[in-house]
C-alpha positions as CSV (number, residue, x, y, z in Angstrom):
1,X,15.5,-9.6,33.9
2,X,12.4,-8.3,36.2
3,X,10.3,-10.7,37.6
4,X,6.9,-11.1,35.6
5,X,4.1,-11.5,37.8
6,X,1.8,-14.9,37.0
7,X,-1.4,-14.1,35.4
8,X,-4.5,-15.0,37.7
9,X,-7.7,-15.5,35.9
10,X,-10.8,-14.9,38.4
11,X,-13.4,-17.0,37.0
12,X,-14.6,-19.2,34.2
13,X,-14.3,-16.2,31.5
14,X,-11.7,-14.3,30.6
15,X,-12.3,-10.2,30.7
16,X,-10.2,-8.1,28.3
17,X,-8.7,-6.3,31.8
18,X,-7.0,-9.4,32.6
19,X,-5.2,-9.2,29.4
20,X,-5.2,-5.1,29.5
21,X,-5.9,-2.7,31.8
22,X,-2.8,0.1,32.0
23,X,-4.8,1.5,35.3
24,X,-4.7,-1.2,37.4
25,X,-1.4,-2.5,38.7
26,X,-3.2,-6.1,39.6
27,X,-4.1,-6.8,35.9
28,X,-2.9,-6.5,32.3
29,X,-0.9,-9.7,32.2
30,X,0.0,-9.0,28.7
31,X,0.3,-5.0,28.7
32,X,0.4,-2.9,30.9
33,X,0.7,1.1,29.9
34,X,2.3,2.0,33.3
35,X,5.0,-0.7,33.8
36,X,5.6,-2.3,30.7
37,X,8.2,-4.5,32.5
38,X,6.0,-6.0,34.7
39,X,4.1,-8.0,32.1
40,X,4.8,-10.0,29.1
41,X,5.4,-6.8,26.6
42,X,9.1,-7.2,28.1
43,X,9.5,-10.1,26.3
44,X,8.4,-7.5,23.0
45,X,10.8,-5.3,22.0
46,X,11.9,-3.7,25.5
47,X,14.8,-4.6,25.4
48,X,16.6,-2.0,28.3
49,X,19.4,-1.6,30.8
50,X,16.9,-3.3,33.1
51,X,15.9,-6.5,31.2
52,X,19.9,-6.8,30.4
53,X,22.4,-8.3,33.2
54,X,25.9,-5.9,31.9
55,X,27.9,-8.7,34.7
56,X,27.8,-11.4,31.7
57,X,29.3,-8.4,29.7
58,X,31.3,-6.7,31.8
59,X,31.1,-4.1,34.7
60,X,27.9,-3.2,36.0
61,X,27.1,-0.1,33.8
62,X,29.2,-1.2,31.0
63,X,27.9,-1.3,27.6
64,X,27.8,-4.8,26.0
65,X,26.8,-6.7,22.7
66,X,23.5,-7.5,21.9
67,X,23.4,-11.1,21.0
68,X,20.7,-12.6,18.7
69,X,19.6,-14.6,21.1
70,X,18.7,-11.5,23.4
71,X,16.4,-10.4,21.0
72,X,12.6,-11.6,19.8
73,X,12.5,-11.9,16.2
74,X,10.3,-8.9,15.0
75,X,11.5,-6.8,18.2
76,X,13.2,-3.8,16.0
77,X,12.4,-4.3,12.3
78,X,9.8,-7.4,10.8
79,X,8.8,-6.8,7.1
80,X,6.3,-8.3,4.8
81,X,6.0,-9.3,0.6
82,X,3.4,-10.0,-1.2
83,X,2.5,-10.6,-5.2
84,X,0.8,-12.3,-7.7
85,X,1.8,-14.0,-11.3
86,X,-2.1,-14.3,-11.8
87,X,-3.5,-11.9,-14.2
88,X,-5.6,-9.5,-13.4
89,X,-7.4,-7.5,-15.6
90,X,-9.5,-3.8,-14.9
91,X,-11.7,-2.6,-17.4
92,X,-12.4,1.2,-18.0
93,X,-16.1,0.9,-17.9
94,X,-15.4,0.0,-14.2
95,X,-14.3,3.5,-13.7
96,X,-15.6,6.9,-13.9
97,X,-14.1,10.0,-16.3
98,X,-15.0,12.5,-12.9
99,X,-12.0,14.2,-12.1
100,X,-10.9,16.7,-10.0
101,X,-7.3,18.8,-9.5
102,X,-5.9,17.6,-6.6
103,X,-4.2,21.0,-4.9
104,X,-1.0,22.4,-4.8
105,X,-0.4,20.4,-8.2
106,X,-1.5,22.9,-10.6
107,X,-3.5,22.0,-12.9
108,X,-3.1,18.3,-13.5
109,X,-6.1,16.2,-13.3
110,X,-6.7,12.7,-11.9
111,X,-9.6,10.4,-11.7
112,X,-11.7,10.8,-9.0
113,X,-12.6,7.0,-9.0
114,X,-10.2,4.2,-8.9
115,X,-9.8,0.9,-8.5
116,X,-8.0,-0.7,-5.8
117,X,-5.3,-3.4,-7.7
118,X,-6.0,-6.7,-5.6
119,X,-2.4,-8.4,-6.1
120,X,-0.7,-5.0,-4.4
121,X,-3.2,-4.7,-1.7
122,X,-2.9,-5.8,1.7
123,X,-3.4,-5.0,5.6
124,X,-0.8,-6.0,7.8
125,X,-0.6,-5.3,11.7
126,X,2.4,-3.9,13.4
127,X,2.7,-3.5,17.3
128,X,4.8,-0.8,17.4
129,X,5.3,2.9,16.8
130,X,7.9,2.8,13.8
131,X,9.5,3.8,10.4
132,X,7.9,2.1,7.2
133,X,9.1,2.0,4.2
134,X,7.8,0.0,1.6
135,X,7.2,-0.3,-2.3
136,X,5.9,-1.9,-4.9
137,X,6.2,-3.0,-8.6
138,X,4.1,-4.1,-11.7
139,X,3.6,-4.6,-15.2
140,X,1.2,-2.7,-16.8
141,X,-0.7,-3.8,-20.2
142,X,-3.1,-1.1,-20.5
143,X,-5.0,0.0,-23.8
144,X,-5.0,4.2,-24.3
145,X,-5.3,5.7,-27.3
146,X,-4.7,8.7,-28.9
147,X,-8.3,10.0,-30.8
148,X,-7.0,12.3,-34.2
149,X,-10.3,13.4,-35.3
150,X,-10.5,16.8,-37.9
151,X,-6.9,17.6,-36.0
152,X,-8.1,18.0,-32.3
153,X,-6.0,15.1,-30.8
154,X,-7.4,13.8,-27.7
155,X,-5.1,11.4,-25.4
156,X,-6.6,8.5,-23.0
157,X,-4.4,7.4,-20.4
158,X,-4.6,5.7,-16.9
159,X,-3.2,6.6,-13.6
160,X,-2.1,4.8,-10.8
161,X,-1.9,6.1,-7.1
162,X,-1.0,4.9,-3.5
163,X,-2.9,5.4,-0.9
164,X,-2.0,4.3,3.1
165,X,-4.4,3.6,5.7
166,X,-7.5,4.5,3.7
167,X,-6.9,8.2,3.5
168,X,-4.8,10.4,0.9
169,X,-2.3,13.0,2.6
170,X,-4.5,15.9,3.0
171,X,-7.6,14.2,1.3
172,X,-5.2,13.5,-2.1
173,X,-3.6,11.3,-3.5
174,X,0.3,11.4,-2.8
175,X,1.3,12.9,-6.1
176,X,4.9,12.2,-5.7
177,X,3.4,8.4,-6.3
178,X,1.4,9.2,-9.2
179,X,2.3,7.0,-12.9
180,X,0.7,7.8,-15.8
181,X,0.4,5.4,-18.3
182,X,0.2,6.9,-21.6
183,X,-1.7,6.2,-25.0
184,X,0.3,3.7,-27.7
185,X,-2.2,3.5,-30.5
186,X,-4.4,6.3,-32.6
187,X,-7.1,6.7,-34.7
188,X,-8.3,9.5,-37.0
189,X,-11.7,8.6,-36.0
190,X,-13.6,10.8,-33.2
191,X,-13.6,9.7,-29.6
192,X,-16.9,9.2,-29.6
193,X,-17.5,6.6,-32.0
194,X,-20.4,4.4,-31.5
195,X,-19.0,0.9,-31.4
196,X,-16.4,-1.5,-31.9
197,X,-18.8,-3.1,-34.6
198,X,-19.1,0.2,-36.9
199,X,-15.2,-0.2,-37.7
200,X,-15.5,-1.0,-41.5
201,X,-13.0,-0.8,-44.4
202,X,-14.2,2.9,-44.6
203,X,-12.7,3.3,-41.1
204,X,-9.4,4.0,-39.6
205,X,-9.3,1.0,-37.1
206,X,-6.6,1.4,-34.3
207,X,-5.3,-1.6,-34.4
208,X,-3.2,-2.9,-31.4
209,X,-1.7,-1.0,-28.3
210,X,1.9,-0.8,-29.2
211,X,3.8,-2.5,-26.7
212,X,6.6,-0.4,-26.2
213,X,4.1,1.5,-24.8
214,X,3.6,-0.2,-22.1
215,X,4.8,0.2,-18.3
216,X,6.8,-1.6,-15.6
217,X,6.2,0.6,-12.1
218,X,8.7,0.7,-9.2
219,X,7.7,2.6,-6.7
220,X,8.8,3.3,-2.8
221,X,8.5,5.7,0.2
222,X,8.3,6.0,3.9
223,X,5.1,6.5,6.5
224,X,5.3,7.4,10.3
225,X,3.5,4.6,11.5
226,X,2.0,6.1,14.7
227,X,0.6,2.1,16.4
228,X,0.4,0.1,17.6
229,X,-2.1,-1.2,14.7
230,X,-2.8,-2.4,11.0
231,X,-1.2,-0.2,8.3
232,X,-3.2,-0.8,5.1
233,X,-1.5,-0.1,1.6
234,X,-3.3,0.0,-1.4
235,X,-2.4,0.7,-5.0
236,X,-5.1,1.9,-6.7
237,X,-5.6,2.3,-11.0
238,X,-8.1,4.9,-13.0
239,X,-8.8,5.3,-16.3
240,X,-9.4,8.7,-18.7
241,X,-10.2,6.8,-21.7
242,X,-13.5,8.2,-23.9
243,X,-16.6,5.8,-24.4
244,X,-14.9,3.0,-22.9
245,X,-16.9,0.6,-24.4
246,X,-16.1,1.2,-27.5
247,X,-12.7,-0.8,-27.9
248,X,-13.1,-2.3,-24.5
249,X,-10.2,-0.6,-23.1
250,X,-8.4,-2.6,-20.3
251,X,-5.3,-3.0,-18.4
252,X,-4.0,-6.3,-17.9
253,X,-1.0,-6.5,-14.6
254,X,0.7,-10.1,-15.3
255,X,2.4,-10.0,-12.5
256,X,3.0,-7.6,-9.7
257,X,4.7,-7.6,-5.9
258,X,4.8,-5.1,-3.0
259,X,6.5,-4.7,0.2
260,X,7.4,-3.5,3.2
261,X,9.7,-3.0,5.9
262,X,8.9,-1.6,9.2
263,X,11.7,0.0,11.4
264,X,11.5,0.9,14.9
């Protein structure tokens, strides 16, 4: 195992270049860029033929086990889980009908404003360049329906997207990750009608959001996690649902989890 140098503090303070500094070979206690083995990032995942003795294995050379106890928990893969049982509920009126056609998906629209869902969001920091895959899962409640006025249907839904590190692949959302939660109730009324209150026996009131309707997500992939440094994931829920007010459209997540793993 190389021979890690004690860390000299100069005065009272303590400067960031006596934690870091990769260009001087006197500091950088913690990290040092240049020769990592010479400070305490040895004890961080660099595990190599020079932090190993191969006598206790075998010939000099010699490939050998890996014990556990040779490695740092978190040195080659860590992971993380969160989730909440505690409802949450987003409201359409929170949202905006803008929408936009993301490119290179023809001509499917999405929301242009969404809302990041609190229970599957989270920033977690990894010191390492590595593999992440992660995922999540959730029950969605939502309320869409399908508007059946003089024959010219017109469907609401919502649509849920990831997005990593607060950025879309290319400026978009990553489509591949897209769910569409579709309408489970109609009405032969137009979508425009004024307000809840105006339903009367004359009217066509649409009743509840049929429950088979409804929609429990799994989702996964994989990001090139180029860190050290925080990878943020976010799941985030729109809504295309016409005069929102109206029925007071939500979507109600019960309960929901995400996760991931990070490989180096």
């Amino acid at each position: 195992m190389p021979q890690i140098p004690p860390m000299v503090i100069a005065g009272d303070t303590l400067p960031s270049r006596e934690l870091y500094r990769p260009d001087d070979p006197t500091t950088g206690a913690l990290y040092d860029t240049a020769n990592s083995n010479r400070s305490l990032e040895s004890l961080n995942g660099n595990l190599n033929r020079e932090n190993v003795d191969f006598n206790e294995g075998g010939a000099s050379g010699e490939a050998i086990t890996i014990q556990p106890w040779m490695v740092q928990i978190g040195t080659f893969a860590r992971g993380a889980y969160w989730g909440t049982d505690r409802w949450e509920y987003y409201y359409a009126s929170q949202a905006s009908r803008s929408t936009y056609t993301p490119s290179g998906v023809g001509a499917e629209r999405i929301s242009s404003i969404r809302i990041p869902i609190a229970g599957l969001s989270q920033q977690v920091f990894i010191p390492y360049k590595c593999t992440i895959i992660y995922g999540y899962q959730a029950l969605f409640r939502h309320d869409a329906t399908l508007w059946d006025h003089d024959d010219t249907p017109k469907a609401e839904y919502w649509d849920v997207h990831v997005r990593i590190n607060d950025s879309f692949s290319g400026s978009q959302p990553t489509h591949a990750h897209r769910v569409m939660l579709p309408p489970g109730r109609d009405s032969d009324e137009a979508a425009t009608h004024a307000d809840i209150e105006d339903f009367g026996e004359t009217d066509t009131y649409v009743g509840q959001m049929d429950e088979q309707r409804w929609r429990y997500v799994e989702k996964s992939g994989m990001h090139a996690h180029t860190g050290p440094g925080f990878f943020k994931f976010e799941v985030q829920i729109g809504a295309q649902v016409f005069a929102p007010d109206t029925l007071k459209a939500k979507t109600l997540i019960p309960t929901c989890a995400a996760w991931i793993l990070a490989i180096r």
